[in-house]
C-alpha positions, -999 to 999 in steps of 0.1 A, spaced: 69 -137 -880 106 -138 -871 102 -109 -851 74 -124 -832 93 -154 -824 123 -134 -814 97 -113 -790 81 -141 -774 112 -158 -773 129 -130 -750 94 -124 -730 100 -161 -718 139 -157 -710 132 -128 -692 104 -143 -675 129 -175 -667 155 -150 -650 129 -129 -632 119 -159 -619 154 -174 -610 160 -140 -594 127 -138 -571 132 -176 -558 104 -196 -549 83 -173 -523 52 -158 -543 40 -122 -543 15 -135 -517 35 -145 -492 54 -113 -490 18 -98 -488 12 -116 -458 43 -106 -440 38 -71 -446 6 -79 -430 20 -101 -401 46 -66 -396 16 -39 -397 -7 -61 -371 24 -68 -350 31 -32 -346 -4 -21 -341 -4 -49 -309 30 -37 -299 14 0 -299 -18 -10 -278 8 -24 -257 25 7 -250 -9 31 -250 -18 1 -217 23 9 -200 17 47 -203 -22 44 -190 -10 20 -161 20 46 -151 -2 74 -148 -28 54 -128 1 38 -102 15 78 -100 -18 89 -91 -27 62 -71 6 67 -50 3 104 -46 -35 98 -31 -21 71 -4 9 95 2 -15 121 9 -33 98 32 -1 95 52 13 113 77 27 138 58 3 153 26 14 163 -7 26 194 -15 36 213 -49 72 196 -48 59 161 -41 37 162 -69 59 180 -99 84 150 -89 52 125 -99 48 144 -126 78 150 -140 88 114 -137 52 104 -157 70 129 -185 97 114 -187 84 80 -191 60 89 -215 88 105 -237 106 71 -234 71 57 -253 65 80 -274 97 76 -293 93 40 -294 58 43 -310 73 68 -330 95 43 -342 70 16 -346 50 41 -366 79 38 -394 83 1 -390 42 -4 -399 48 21 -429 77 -3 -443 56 -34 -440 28 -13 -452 51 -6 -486 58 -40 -485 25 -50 -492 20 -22 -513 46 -35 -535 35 -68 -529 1 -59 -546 15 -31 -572 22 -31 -609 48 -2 -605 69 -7 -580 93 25 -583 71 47 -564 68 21 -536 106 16 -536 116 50 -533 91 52 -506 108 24 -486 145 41 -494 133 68 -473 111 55 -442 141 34 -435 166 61 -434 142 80 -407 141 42 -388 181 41 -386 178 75 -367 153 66 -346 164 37 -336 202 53 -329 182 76 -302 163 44 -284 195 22 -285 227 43 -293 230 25 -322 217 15 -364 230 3 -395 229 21 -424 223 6 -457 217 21 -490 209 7 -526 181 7 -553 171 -11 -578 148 -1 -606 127 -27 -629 108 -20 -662 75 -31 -669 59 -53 -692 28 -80 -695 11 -87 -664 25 -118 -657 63 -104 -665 52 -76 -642 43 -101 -615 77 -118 -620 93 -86 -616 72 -70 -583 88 -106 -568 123 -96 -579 119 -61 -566 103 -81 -531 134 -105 -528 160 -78 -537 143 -55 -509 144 -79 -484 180 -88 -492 188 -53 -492 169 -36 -462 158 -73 -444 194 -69 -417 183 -32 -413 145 -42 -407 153 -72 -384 183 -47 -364 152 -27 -355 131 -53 -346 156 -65 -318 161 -30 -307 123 -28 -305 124 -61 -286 142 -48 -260 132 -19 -250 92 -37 -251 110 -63 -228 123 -38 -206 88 -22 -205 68 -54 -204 87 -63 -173 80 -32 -157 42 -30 -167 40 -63 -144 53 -52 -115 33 -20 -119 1 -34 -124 5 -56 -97 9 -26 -74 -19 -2 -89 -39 -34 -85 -34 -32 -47 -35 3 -42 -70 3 -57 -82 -27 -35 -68 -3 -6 -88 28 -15 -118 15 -32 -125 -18 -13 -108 -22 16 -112 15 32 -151 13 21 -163 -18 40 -136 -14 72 -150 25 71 -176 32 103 -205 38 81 -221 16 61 -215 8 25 -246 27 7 -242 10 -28 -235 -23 -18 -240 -35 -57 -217 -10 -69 -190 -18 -43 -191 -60 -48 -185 -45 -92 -156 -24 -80 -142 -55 -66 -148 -76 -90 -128 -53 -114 -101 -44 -92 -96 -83 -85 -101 -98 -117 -78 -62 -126 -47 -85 -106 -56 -119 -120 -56 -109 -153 -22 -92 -151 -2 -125 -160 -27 -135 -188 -19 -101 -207 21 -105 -200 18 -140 -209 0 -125 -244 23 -99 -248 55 -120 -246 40 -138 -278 47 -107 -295 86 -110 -296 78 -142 -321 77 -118 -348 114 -110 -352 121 -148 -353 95 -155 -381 111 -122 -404 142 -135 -400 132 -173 -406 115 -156 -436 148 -139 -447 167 -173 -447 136 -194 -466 128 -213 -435 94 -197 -424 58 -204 -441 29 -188 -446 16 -216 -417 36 -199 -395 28 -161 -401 -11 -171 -402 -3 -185 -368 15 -154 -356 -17 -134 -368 -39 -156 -343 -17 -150 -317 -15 -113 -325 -57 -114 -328 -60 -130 -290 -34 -102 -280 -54 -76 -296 -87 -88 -284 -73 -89 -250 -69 -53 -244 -100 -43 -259 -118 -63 -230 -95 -47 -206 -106 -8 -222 
């Protein structure tokens, strides 16, 4: 009997400094921001498939009204297109690569979130964010390293709960500067990007009222598919309009970085990262109309 009380009485201290240690956020709300990170960088993705897609259509669209100049294309003319579109696409690939490591950490996240052994996750985590800290040296020049580790025990569910929260808070602590340091450097290169997507779509959009529009009913013969031609406008048109709406979208992306960090310091709720994930949604459902 003595030994029982002694053993319940240590499950409940341990249970009182778990908790004292985790703070007040519940293993749910990490969940959801390891959620609010993986559907971030899954928009922020789609947003850099529609940059390269729009570069490769301005290119081409440039080298057919070049060619319609007074002077055609030749072999030199296009390699420089084309080398250029490589080089760009380089530039997004290793930003994609890099947002493919930050969906894998909130992915742990919420695998540790949800787990009743967190080890495994944690030593997961330790390295994914030493391969972000490279990667993000090679887009910005710069990172921050920081190592530690922390290892818990196990015991009845509820202890186990207690502890997953620990392990939550202390990775955050840990890893949350590193995390939110490659966030901004994300940021900015999407801002640079973002800003140039604009202007580009806004002159593809022209370029295609020029050669599929404009050129077809100022042409001497008639337009045979007159349907067809009012549908190509109507794209190409709408095509311009729509061009602020989806930078307007896109610009609600860079929230995300303000919310971690809010959610580093205590301030941020789940109201606010269930109203990031409707703005994310809209984001998301606006490039699957444009497809």
């Amino acid at each position: 009997m003595k030994k029982d009380k002694i053993s319940t009485r240590g499950i409940i201290l341990s249970t009182v400094l778990i908790a004292l240690v985790s703070g007040c956020r519940s293993n749910d709300d990490y969940n959801k921001l390891g959620m609010a990170g993986s559907k971030y960088i899954d928009a922020v993705n789609l947003l850099l498939e529609e940059a390269a897609d729009t570069r490769i259509n301005l290119s081409s669209e440039q080298i057919l009204a070049n060619d319609r100049g007074t002077v055609s294309i030749n072999d030199a003319e296009y390699n420089k297109f084309s080398n250029s579109d490589r080089e760009g696409l380089k530039e997004i690939n290793r930003i994609i690569e890099h947002n493919l490591l930050l969906k894998r950490y909130f992915s742990l996240l919420q695998e540790l979130a949800n787990s009743d052994a967190p080890q495994k996750a944690e030593a997961e985590i330790e390295r994914v964010a030493e391969n972000l800290i490279q990667l993000g040296k090679v887009i910005d020049g710069d990172g921050t390293t920081t190592t530690a580790s922390s290892t818990l025990g196990s015991g009845v569910n509820f202890i186990v709960k207690l502890q997953i929260r620990a392990a939550l808070k202390q990775e955050l602590e840990k890893r949350g500067k590193l995390i939110s340091n490659e966030l901004k450097i994300q940021e900015e290169a999407l801002q640079k990007i973002n800003s140039r997507l604009l202007q580009q779509k806004r002159l593809l959009s022209q370029l295609q009222e020029n050669r599929l529009v404009v050129r077809s009913i100022t042409a001497s013969i008639p337009i045979g598919n007159e349907d067809g031609w009012i549908a190509i406008r109507q794209k190409v048109i709408k095509t311009n309009v729509m061009s602020e709406k989806f930078n307007n979208a896109s610009l609600a992306l860079s929230d995300f970085r303000k919310i971690f960090e809010s959610f580093l310091e205590g301030k941020s709720d789940l109201a606010a990262i269930n109203n990031f994930l409707v703005e994310v949604e809209s984001f998301t459902k606006l490039i699957s109309e444009r497809k």
